[in-house]
N, C-alpha and C positions, 0 to 999 in steps of 0.2 A: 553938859553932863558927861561923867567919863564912859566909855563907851562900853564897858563890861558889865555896868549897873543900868546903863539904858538895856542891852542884852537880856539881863534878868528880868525886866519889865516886858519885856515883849515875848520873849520866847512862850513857847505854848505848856502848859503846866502839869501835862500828864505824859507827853515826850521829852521835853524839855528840850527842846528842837526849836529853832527860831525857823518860822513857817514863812514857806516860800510860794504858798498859793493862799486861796482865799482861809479869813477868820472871820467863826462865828463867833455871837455873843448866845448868853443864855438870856432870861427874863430881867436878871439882876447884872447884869452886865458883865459877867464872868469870861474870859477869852477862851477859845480853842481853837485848834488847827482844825481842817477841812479834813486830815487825814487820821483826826483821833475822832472826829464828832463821826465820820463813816462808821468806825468799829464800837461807836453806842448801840447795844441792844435795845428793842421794847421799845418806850415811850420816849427815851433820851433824856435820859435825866445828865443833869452838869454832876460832872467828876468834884466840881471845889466845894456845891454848897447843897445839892439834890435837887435846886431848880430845874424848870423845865426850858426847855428850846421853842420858840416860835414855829409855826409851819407856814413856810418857810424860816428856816432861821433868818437872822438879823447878822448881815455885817458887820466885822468892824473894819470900817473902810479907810478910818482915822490909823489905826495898828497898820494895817496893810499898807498906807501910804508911807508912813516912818520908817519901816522896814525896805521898801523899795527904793528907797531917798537916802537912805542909811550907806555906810562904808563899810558896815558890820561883817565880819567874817560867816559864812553863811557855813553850816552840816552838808554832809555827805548823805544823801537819803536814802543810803543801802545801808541796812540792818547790819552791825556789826561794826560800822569805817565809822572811825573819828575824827578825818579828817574834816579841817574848817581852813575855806578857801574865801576870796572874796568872791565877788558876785558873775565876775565874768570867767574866775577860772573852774569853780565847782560845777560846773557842766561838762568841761572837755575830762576835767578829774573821773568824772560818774562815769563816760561813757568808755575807760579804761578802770575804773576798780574792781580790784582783785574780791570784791563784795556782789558783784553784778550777778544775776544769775543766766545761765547761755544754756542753751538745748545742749542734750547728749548728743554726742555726733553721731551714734548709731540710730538710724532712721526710725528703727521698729520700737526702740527706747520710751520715746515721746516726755521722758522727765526732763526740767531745768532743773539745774545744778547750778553752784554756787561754785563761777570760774575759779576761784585758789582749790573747790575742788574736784574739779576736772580729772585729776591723774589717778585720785585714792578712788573715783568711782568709774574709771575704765579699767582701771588695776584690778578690782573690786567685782567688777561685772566679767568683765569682756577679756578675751585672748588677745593681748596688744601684744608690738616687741615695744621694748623700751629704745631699741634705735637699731636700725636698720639700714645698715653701711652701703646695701646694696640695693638700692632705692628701684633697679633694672627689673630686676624680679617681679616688683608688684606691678611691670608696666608689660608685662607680655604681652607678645600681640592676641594668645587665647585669651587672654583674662579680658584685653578690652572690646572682642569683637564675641566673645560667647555669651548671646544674649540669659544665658541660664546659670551664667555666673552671678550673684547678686552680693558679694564676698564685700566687705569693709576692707579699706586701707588708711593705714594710717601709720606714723613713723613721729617722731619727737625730735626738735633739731634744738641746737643752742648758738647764737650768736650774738657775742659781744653781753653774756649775762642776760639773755632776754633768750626766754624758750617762748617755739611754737612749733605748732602743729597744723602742715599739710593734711588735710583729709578729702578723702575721696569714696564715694561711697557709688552701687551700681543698684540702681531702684528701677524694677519693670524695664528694663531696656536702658535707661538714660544713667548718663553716669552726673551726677552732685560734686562740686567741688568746692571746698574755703579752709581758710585760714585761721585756726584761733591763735591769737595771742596771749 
């Protein structure tokens, strides 16, 4: 079978996402991914025909195997990335897409954000510089030894087309440091 009509047969029919963890069936044998059948409200009714779901649902362990077995180009499971990898590269893809979402670097923040936008909501929130030539500055010796500083640093670098950001943040005494890319 050609492998883009096997695809349409398997993929899950209310994401339309070829699912990469467990599928359930309905009564009638209707498929779903694990991660559409979570966001059914109430009693769970099936999305294709208004059947219901076993409790526990029912496997399809027959789907699940095909798919695992498969060379099929798998989604990106970050909301928005269309990219489709095979099987061994769409994990290292995930834990790099610009779809990922990462804590705000400011401690007190506590929101994720959606890494591509990192810059419009530090720009947006917070007093950053956009690049800070004189990197000496934010490394005073007051600033690291004054327990009553609790001041954000951060600066924006570009190398070789690839931006990131050093940050360094002073929480209760201790000073936090990484790296976003």
């Amino acid at each position: 079978m050609e492998a883009a009509k096997l695809k349409t047969y398997l993929e899950c029919p209310v994401c339309l996402l070829l699912p990469r963890s467990r599928i359930f069936s309905c009564v009638n044998s209707h498929q779903i991914c694990e991660s559409c059948h979570s966001k059914l409200v109430g009693a769970k009714q099936c999305p294709q025909g208004g059947c219901g779901f076993d409790q526990p649902p029912r496997r399809a362990r027959v789907f699940e195997a095909m798919i695992e077995n498969s060379n099929l180009d798998l989604n990106c499971n970050r909301p928005g990335c269309n990219v489709e990898l095979k099987k061994g590269c769409i994990e290292a893809h995930e834990l790099k897409c610009i779809y990922r979402t990462v804590p705000c670097p400011v401690v007190d923040c506590q929101k994720e954000i959606l890494f591509k936008n990192l810059d419009m909501h530090k720009s947006n929130h917070f007093m950053f510089p956009a690049f800070m030539p004189d990197v000496a500055y934010f490394f005073s010796e007051e600033c690291l030894t004054d327990n009553n500083h609790s001041g954000f640093i951060s600066y924006t670098c570009k190398k070789d087309e690839v931006e990131f950001y050093p940050v360094f943040v002073k929480k209760n005494g201790l000073w936090y440091f990484w790296v976003s890319i």
